[in-house]
Kinemage of the C-alpha trace (Angstrom):
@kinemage 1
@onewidth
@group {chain A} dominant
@subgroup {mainchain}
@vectorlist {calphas} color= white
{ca unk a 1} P 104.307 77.578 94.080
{ca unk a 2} L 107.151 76.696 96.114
{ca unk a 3} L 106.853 76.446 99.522
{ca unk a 4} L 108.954 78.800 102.509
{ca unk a 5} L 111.015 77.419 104.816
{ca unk a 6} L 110.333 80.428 107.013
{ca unk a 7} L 107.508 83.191 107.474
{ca unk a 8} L 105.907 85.823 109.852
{ca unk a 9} L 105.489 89.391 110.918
{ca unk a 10} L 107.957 91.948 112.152
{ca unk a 11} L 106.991 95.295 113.575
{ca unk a 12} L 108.061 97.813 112.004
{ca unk a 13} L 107.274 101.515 112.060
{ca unk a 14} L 104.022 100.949 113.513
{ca unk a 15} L 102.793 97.937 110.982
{ca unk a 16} L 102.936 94.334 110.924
{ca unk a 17} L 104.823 93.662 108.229
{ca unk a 18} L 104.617 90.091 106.291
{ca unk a 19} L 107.183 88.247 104.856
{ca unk a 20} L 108.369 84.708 103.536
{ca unk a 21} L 111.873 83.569 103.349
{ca unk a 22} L 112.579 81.053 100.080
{ca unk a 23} L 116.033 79.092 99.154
{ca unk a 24} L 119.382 79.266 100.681
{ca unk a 25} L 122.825 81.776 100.195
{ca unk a 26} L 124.817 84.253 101.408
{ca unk a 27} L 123.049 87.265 99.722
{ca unk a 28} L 119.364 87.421 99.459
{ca unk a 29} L 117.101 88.643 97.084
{ca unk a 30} L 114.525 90.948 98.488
{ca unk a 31} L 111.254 90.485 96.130
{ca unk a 32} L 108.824 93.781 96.470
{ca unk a 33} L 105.587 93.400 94.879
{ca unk a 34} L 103.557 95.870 92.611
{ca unk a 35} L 100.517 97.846 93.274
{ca unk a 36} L 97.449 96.117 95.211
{ca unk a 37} L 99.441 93.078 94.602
{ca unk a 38} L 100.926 90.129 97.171
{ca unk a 39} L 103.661 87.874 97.137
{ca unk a 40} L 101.473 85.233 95.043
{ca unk a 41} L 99.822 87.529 92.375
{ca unk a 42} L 103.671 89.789 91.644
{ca unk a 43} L 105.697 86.389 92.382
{ca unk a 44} L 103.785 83.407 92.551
{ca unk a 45} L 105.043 81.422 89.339
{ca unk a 46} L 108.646 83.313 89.279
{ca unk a 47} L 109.675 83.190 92.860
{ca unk a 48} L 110.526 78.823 92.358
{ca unk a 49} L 112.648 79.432 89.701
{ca unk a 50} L 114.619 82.208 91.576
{ca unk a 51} L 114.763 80.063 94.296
{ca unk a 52} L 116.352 76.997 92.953
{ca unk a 53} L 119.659 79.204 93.166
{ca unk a 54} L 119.769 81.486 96.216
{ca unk a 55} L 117.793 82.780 99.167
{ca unk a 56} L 114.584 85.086 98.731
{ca unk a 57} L 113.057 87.022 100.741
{ca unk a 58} L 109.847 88.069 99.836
{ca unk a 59} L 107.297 90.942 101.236
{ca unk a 60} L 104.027 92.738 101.874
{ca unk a 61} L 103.685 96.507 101.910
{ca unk a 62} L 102.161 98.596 104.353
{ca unk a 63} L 98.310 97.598 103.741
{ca unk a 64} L 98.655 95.023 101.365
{ca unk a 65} L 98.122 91.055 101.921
{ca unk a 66} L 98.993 90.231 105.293
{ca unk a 67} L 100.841 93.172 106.471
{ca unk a 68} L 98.549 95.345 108.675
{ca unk a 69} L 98.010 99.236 107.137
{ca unk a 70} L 98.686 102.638 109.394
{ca unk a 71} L 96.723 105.532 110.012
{ca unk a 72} L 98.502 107.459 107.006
{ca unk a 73} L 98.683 107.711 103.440
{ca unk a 74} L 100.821 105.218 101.455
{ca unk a 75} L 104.389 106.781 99.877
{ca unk a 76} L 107.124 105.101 97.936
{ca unk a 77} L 109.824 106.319 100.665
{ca unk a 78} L 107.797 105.200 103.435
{ca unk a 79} L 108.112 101.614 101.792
{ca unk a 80} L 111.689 102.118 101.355
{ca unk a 81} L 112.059 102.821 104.829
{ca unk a 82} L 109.921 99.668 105.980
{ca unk a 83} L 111.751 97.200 103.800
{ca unk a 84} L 115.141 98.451 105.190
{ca unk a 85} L 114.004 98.603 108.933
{ca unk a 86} L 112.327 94.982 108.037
{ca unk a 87} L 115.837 94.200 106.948
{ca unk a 88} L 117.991 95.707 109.939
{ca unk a 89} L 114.967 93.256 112.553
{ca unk a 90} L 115.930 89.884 110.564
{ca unk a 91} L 119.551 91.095 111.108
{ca unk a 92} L 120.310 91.711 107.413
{ca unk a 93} L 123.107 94.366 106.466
{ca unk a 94} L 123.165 94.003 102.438
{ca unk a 95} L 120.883 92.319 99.994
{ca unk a 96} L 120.453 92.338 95.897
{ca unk a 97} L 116.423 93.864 95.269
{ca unk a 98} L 113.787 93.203 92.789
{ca unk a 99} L 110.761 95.519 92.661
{ca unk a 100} L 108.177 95.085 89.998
{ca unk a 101} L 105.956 98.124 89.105
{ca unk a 102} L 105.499 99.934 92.176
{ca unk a 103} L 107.951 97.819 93.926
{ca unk a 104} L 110.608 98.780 91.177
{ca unk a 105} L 109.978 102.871 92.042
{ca unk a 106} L 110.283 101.334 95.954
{ca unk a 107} L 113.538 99.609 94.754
{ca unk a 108} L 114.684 103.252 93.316
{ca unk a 109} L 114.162 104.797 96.613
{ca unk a 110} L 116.123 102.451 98.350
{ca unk a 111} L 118.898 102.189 95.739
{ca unk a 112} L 118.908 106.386 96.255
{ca unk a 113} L 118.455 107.007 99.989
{ca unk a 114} L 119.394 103.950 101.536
{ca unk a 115} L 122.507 102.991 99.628
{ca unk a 116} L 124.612 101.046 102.851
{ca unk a 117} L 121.755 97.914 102.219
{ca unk a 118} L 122.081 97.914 98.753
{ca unk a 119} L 124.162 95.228 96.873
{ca unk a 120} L 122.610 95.184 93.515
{ca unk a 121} L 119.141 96.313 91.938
{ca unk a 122} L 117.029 95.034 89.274
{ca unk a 123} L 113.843 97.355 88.261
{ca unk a 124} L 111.174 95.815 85.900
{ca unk a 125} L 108.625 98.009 84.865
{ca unk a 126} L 108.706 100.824 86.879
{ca unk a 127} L 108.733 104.698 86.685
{ca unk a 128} L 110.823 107.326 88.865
{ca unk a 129} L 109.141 110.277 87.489
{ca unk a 130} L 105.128 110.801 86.808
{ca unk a 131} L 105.443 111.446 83.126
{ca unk a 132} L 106.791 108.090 82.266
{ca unk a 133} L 103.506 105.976 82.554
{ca unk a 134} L 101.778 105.679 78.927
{ca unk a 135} L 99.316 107.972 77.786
{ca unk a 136} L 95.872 107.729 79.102
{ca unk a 137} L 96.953 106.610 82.560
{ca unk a 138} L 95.606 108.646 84.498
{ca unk a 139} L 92.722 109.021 82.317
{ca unk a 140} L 89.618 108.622 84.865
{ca unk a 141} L 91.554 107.665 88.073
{ca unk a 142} L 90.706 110.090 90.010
{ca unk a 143} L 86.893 108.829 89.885
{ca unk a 144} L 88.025 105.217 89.274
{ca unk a 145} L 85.980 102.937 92.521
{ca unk a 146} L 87.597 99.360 93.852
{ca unk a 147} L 84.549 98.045 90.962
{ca unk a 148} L 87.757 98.881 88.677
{ca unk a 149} L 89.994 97.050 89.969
{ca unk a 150} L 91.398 93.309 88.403
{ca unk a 151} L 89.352 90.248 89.904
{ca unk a 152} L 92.847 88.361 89.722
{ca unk a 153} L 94.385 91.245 92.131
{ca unk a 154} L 91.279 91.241 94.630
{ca unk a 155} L 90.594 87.713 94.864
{ca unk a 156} L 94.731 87.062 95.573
{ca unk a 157} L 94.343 89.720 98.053
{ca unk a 158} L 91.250 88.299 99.655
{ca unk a 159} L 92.848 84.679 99.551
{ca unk a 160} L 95.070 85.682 102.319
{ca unk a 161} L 93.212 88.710 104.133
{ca unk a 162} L 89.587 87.734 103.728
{ca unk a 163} L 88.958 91.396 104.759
{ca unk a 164} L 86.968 93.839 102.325
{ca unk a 165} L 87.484 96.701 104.681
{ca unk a 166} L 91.190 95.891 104.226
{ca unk a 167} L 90.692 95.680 100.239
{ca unk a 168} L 89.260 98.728 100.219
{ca unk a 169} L 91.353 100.840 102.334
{ca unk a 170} L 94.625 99.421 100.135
{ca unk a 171} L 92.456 100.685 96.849
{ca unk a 172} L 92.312 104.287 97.960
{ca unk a 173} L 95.880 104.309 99.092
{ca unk a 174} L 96.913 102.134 96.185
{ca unk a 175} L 95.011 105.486 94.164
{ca unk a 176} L 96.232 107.971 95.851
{ca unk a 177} L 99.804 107.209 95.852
{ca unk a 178} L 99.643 107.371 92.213
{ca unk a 179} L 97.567 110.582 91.525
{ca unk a 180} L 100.049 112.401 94.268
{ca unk a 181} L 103.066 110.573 92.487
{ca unk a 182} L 106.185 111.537 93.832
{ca unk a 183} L 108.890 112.148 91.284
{ca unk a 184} L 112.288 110.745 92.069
{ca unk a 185} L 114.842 113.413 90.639
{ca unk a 186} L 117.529 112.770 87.990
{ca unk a 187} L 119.989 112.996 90.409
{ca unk a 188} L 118.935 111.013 92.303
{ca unk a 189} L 119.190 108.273 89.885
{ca unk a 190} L 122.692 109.693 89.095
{ca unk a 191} L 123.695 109.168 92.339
{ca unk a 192} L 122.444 105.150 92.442
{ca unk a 193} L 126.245 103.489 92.819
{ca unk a 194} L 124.844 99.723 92.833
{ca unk a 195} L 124.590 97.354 89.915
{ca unk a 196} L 121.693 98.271 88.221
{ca unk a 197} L 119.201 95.637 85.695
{ca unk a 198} L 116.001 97.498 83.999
{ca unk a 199} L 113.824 95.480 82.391
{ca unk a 200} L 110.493 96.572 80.718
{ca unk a 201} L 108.268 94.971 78.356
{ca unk a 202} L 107.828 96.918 74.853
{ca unk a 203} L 103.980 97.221 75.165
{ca unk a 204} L 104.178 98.020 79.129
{ca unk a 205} L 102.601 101.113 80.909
{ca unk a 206} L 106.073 102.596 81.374
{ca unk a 207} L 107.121 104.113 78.843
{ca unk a 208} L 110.011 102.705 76.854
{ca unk a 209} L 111.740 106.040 76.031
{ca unk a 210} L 111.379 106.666 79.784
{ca unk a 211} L 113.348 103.621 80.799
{ca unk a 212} L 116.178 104.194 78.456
{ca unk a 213} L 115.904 107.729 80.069
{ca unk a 214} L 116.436 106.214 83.263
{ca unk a 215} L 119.462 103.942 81.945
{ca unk a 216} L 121.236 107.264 80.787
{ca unk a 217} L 121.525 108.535 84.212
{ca unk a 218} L 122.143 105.236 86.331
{ca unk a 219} L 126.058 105.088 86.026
{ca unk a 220} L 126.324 100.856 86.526
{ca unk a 221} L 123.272 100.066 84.641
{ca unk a 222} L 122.189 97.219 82.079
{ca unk a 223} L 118.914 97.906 80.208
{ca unk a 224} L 116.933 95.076 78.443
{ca unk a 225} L 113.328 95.494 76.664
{ca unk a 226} L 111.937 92.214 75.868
{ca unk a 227} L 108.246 91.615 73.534
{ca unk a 228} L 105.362 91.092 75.852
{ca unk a 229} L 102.900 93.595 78.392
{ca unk a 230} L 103.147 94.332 81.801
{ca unk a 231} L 104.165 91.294 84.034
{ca unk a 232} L 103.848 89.134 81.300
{ca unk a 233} L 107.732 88.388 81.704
{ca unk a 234} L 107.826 87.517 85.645
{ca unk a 235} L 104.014 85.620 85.097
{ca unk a 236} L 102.397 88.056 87.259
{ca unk a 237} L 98.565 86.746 88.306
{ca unk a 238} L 96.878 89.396 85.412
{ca unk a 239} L 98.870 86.934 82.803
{ca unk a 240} L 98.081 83.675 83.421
{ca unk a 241} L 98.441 82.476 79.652
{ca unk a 242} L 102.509 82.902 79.875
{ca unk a 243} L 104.868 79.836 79.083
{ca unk a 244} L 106.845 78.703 82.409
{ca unk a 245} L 109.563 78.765 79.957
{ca unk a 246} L 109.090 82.867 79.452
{ca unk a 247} L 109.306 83.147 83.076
{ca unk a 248} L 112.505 80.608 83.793
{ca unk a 249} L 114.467 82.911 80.756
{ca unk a 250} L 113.480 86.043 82.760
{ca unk a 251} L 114.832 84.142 86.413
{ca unk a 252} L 118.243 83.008 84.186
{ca unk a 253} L 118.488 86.901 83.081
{ca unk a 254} L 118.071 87.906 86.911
{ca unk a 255} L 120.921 85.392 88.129
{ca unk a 256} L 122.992 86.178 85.243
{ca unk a 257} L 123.008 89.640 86.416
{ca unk a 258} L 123.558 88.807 89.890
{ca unk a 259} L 126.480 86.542 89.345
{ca unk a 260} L 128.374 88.842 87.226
């Protein structure tokens, strides 16, 4: 894992919010992490690859890792909100975005209501809309408990918040925000102006009808499905048996994009 050059917490909108800086250039990269994830687990083996050619900037969500939680449930726009407001305090008018999973649907949100930040956009396995998550999803959520949960994802977490209370309280948020999803409409992916990349694996919990869906109503949008499950192609924690050399062809597809 490469190392920041710069890190800390920023108030904004009544949290703490983490972040760590990587790399140097003109326009960063804002990384936003999946669900009950951190910076390492989403990013750990992908972020020194993207780093080698530009500046990162990488963060926590409200209650997750080391940004501090609020008395309130968890929503995608909320996190659009604090990433841009994080943005604005580090004095940042524009920056390219990559949001895995839950951090893509936060990267939608942002691409759709906070357009003036937005340079470009890549989205890798996300949903905007409830029905595009796989059959069986929500199959027993509603009753599932934190025992449910990946080791990989609670023992990252725990690494740098040694807080169960903390665990926990991201869990039922984590849950909630899903079973009260939030669709995203179609126009408001119409009305997305940047640069857009989706990428999805073919065996991922999106579905891939649902991204090519999504690429039909983006107007400046590449699409690209590649063989593998989900996170398998940035080497998220819950995959540790993927080739670096998987993960530096998915960073040279990222840069490609942004460079066009």
């Amino acid at each position: 894992m490469e190392t920041y050059h710069r890190a800390g917490h920023e108030k904004v909108n009544g949290i703490k919010m983490y972040y760590e800086i990587y790399g140097e250039g003109e326009m960063p990269l804002v990384l936003i992490h999946g669900g009950g994830s951190t910076i390492q687990s989403s990013f750990g083996r992908l972020l020194p690859f993207l780093a080698k050619s530009g500046r990162i900037i990488a963060i926590e969500l409200q209650a997750h890792g080391r940004t501090s939680d609020r008395n309130q449930a968890e929503s995608f726009e909320q996190d659009a909100k604090d990433v841009v407001t994080l943005l604005h305090q580090l004095s940042i008018t524009k920056a390219n975005f990559l949001g895995f999973s839950n951090g893509g649907t936060t990267t939608l949100h942002i691409a759709a209501h906070h357009s003036a930040v937005v340079n470009k956009i890549i989205v890798i396995s996300a949903n905007y809309q409830r029905e595009g998550l796989i059959e069986g999803f929500y199959n027993g959520l509603e009753n599932a408990t934190i025992d449910h949960m990946p080791e990989p994802l609670k023992a990252a977490f725990l690494a740098v918040n040694p807080n169960q209370d903390a665990l926990q309280a991201m869990f039922e948020k984590d849950k909630q925000r899903m079973l009260d999803f939030v669709d995203l409409s179609d126009n408001d992916l119409r009305g997305i102006a940047s640069d857009t990349l989706l990428m999805a694996a073919d065996k991922d919990v999106i579905k891939p009808e649902h991204v090519v869906k999504m690429s039909r109503l983006i107007p400046n949008v590449q699409l690209l499905i590649l063989p593998g499950v989900h996170g398998a192609m940035i080497g998220e924690n819950l995959n540790p048996g993927i080739s670096d050399k998987t993960i530096a062809m998915t960073a040279h597809l990222v840069e490609t994009f942004l460079n066009q």
